[in-house]
C-alpha positions as CSV (number, residue, x, y, z in Angstrom):
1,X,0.0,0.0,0.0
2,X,1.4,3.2,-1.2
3,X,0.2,7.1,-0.6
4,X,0.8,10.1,-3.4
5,X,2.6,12.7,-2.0
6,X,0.7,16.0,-1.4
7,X,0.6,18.6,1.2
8,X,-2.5,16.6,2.5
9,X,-0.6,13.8,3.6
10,X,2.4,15.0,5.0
11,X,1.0,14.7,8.8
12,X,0.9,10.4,8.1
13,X,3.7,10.0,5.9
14,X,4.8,6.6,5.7
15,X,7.0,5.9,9.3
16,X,10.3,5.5,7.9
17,X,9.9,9.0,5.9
18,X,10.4,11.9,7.9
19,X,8.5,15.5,6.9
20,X,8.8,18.8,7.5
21,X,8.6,20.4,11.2
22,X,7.0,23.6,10.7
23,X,4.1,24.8,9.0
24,X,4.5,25.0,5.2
25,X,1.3,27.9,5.6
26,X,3.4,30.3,7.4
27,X,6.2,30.3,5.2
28,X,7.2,33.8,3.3
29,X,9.2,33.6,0.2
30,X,12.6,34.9,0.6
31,X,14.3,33.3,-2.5
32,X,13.6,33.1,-6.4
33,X,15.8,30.0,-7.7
34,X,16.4,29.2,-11.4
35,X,17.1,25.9,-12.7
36,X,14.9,23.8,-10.2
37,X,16.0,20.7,-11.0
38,X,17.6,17.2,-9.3
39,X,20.6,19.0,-7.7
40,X,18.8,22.3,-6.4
41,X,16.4,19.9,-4.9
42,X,18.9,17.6,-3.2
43,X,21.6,20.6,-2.3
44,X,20.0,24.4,-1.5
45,X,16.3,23.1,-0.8
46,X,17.8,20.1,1.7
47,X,20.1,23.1,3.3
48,X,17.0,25.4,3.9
49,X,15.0,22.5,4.9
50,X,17.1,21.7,8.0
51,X,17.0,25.3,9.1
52,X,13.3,25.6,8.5
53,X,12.9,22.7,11.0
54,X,15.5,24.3,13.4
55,X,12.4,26.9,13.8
56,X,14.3,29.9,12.3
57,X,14.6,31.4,9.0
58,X,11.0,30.9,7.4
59,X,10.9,34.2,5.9
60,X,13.4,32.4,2.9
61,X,11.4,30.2,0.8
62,X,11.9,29.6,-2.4
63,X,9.7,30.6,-5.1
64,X,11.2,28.4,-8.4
65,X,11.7,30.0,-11.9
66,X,13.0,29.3,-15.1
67,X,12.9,30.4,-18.5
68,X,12.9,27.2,-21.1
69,X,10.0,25.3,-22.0
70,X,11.0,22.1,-21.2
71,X,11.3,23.6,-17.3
72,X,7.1,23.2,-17.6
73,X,7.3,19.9,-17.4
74,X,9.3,19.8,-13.4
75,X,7.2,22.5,-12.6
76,X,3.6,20.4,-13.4
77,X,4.9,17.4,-11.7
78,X,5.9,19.2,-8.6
79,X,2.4,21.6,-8.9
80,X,0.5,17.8,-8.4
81,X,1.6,17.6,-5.4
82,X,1.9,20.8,-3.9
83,X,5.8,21.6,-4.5
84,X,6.9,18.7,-2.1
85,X,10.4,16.9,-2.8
86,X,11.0,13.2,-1.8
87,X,15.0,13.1,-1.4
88,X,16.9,10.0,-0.7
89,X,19.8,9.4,0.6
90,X,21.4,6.3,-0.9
91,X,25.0,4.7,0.0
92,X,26.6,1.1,0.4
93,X,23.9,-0.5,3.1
94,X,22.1,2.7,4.0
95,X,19.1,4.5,2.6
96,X,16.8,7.2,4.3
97,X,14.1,9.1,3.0
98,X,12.6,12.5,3.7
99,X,10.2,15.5,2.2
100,X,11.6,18.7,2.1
101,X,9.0,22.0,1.7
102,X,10.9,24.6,1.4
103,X,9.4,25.6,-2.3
104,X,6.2,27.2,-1.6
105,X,5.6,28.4,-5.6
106,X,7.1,27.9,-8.8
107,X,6.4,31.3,-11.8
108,X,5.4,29.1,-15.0
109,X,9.3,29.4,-17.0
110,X,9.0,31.4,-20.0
111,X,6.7,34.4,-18.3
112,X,8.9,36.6,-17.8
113,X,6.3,39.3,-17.1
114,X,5.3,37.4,-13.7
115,X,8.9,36.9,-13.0
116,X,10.4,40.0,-13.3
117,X,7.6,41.5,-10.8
118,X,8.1,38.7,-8.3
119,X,11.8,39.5,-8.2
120,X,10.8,43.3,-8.0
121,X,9.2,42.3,-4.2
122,X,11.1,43.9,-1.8
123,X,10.8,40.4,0.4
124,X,12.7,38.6,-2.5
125,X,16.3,39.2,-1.1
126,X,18.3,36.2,-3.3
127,X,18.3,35.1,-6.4
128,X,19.9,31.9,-6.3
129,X,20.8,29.7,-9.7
130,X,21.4,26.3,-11.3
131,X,21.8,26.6,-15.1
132,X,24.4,24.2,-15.8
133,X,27.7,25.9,-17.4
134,X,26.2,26.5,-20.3
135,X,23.4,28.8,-19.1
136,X,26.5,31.7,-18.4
137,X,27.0,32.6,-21.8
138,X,31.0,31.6,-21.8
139,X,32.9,31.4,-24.8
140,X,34.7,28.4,-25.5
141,X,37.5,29.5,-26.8
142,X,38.0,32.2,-24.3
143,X,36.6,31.0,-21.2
144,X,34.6,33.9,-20.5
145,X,31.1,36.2,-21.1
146,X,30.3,36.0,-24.6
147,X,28.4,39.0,-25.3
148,X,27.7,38.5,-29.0
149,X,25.8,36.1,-27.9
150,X,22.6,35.6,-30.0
151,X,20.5,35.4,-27.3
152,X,22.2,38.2,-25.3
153,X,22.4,39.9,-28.2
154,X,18.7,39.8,-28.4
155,X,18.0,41.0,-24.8
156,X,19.7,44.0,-24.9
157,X,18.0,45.3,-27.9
158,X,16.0,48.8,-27.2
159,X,12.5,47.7,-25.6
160,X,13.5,44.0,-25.6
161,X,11.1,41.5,-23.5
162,X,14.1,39.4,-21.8
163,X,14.1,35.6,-22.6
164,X,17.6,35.1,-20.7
165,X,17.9,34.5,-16.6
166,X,20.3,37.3,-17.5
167,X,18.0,39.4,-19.4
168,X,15.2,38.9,-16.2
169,X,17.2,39.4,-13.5
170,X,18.9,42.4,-14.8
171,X,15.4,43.3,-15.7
172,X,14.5,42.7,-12.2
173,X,17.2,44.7,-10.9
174,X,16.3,48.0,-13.0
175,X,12.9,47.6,-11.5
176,X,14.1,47.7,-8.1
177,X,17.1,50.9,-8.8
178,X,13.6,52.6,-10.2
179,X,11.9,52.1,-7.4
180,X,14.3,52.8,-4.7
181,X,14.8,49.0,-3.5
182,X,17.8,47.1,-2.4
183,X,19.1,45.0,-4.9
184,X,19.1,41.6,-4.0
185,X,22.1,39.1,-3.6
186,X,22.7,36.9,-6.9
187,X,24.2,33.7,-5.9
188,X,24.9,31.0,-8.5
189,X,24.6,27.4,-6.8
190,X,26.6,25.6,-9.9
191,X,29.4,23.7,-9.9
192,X,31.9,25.9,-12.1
193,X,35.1,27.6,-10.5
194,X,34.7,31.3,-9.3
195,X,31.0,30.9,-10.2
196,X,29.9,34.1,-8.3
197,X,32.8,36.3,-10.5
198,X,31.3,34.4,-13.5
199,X,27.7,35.3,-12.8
200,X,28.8,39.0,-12.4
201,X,30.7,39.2,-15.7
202,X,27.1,38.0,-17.5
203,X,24.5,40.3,-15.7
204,X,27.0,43.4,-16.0
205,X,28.4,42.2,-19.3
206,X,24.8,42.2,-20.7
207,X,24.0,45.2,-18.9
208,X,27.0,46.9,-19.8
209,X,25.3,46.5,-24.0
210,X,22.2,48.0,-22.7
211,X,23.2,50.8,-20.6
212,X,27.0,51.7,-19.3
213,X,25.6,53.9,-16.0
214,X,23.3,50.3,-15.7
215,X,26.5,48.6,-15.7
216,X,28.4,50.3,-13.5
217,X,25.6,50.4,-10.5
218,X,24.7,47.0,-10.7
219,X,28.8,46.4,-10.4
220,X,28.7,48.8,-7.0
221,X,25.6,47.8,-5.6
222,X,25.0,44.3,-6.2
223,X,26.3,41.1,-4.4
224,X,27.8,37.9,-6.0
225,X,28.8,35.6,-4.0
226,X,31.6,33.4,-4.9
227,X,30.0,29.4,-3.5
228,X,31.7,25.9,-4.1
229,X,29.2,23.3,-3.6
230,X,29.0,19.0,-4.0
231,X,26.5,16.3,-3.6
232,X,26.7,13.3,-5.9
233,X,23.1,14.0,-7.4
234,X,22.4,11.3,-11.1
235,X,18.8,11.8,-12.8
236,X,15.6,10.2,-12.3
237,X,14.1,7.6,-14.1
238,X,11.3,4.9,-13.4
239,X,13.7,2.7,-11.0
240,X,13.9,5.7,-8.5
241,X,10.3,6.1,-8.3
242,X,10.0,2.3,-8.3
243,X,12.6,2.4,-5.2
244,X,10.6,4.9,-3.4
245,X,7.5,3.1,-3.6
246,X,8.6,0.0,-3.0
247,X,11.0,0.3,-0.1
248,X,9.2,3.7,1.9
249,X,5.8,3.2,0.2
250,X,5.8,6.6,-1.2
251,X,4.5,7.8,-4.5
252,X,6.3,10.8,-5.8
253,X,6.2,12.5,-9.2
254,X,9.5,13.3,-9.3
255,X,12.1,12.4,-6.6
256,X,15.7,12.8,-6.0
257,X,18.1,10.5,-5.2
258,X,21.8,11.6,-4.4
259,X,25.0,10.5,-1.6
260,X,24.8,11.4,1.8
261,X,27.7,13.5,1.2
262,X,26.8,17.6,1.0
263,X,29.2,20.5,0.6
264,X,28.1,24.5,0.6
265,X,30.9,26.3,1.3
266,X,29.7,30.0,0.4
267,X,31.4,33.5,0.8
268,X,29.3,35.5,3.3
269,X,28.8,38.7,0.9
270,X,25.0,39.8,0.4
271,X,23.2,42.7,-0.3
272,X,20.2,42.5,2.0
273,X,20.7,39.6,4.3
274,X,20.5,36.0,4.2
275,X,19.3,33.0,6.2
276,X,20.6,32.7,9.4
């Protein structure tokens, strides 16, 4: 006998899978995260998790984002049941199971309309990523920003609707100068060397084509911290889910497996605070 995970369950979870502490209702979103995938879910969301059951910090959930179509598909399995995460923990002879909450929305990718705004809330103080290497825009042959960049190219065109995470946060960012807001922290969660000095090089590289004064305040005013992070975390596939169900008798759309092994090691440089 197996359950579906949903918010409406979480209070009998099977016994040998543990659930959040605190109450999932009186969370306030904190963070917008693009690139919700296997590794967010098992890294960042696992970190928050055990601080959100410490009973502190439950003014930073995350609110998920992304801006290629194929993200819909994540996003509509985790929407069925209520932005919950089964992660296991698997190694030689030991296996435990838990369900993080710490996402408490997730934009539909693509719209960057309802993006933009959401990262224009004052309460939204990170911006935290997982794109993969290829998502910063760096040039082969040189090993950095690529501004010619089709893509880029086409965000900083006069009157442009961004398609970029670039393009939207550094849309996000204007909204808040214009408005008198501080600029949140961007922190790039991926597994590339100096990532926080990379991210920098692409939001003021592409703001530095749109606008040089844009440029040079979000290079004065904006935080990027430099991170190094691990966990061992492969895709999922039919024999997770099987595992899942069979072995904790819980259904879950989309799960994550990864090592009990976790790294964050993270330079403490922010704009506008951060979890404690």
């Amino acid at each position: 006998m197996t359950v579906k995970l949903s918010s409406s369950i979480l209070a009998k979870l099977p016994p040998e899978v543990a659930g959040p502490k605190y109450d999932r209702a009186a969370l306030k979103a904190g963070i917008v995260h693009f690139g919700v995938g296997n590794f967010h879910r098992s890294h960042q969301a696992v970190y928050l998790d055990d601080l959100f059951n410490a009973g502190v910090g439950h003014d930073w959930a995350i609110v998920g984002a992304g801006v290629f179509e194929g993200e819909k598909v994540g996003r509509g399995k985790l929407q069925e049941q209520d932005w919950l995460t089964t992660v296991v923990e698997q190694d030689s002879g030991h296996m435990s199971a838990r369900v993080t909450g710490v996402m408490i929305d997730f934009l539909m990718p693509g719209d960057a309309v309802a993006i933009i705004e959401r990262l224009a809330d004052p309460a939204i103080r990170i911006v935290s990523l997982t794109i993969t290497e290829g998502g910063y825009f760096i040039d082969p042959a040189s090993g950095v920003f690529n501004p010619t960049h089709p893509d880029i190219v086409a965000d900083a065109e006069p009157g442009a609707m961004p398609k970029t995470v670039f393009g939207i946060i550094l849309a996000g960012l204007l909204r808040r100068r214009d408005d008198g807001i501080v600029p949140f922290t961007i922190m790039s969660c991926d597994n590339i060397p100096h990532n926080g000095h990379v991210t920098a090089d692409g939001v003021i590289g592409l703001a530095r084509l749109i606008d040089e004064k844009l440029a040079t305040w979000v290079s004065e005013n904006v935080a990027f911290p430099n991170g190094m992070v691990d966990r061992i975390t492969p895709a999922t596939t039919d024999r997770e889910r099987g595992i899942l169900s069979s072995e904790f008798g819980l259904d879950d759309n989309w799960p994550v497996f990864c090592e009990p092994f976790r790294q964050w090691v993270l330079e403490d440089h922010f704009t506008d605070g951060r979890p404690p």
